[in-house]
C-alpha positions, 0 to 999 in steps of 0.5 A, a space after each residue: 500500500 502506497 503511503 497516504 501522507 503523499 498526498 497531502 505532500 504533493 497537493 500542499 506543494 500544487 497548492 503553493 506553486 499555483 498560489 504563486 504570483 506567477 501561476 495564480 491566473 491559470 486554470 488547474 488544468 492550464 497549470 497542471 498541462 504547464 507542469 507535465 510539460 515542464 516535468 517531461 522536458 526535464 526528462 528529456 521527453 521519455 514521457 512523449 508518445 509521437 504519432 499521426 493522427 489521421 484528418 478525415 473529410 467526407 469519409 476520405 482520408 485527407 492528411 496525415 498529421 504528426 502529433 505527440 501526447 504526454 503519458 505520466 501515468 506511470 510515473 512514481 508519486 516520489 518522482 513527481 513530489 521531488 519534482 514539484 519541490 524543484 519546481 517551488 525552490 526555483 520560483 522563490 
């Protein structure tokens, strides 16, 4: 069984990151999307998955296009809370 005072560690330090002057006007999901990209970045990119969408148009193929996600769920809870408490230092 995972620890549970993760979570009140890494919600606290969410919490400290979006309250800063320079994240307070985001959306979670705008932060939360900032910070995935940042914590991918960091790694350089293991985390994206590339790969091509297909553009239909009336029932015909029309394009291809390359497109890339980011895929954190597998990562540990002490990744991304050693992550977070980078990220907050370097905002204060």
């Amino acid at each position: 069984m995972r620890e549970l005072e993760r979570i009140d560690r890494i919600t606290n330090l969410i919490n400290q990151i979006w309250k800063h002057e320079q994240h307070r006007d985001l959306r979670f999901h705008q932060l939360i999307s900032s910070l995935e990209s940042d914590f991918n970045k960091e790694n350089r990119n293991i985390y994206s998955n590339e790969f091509y969408k297909r553009e239909d148009y009336q029932n015909e193929v029309v394009a291809f296009q390359k497109t890339s996600q980011i895929d954190l769920f597998y990562v540990e809870d002490d990744k991304t809370e050693k992550f977070l408490v980078a990220y907050l230092d370097k905002l204060k």
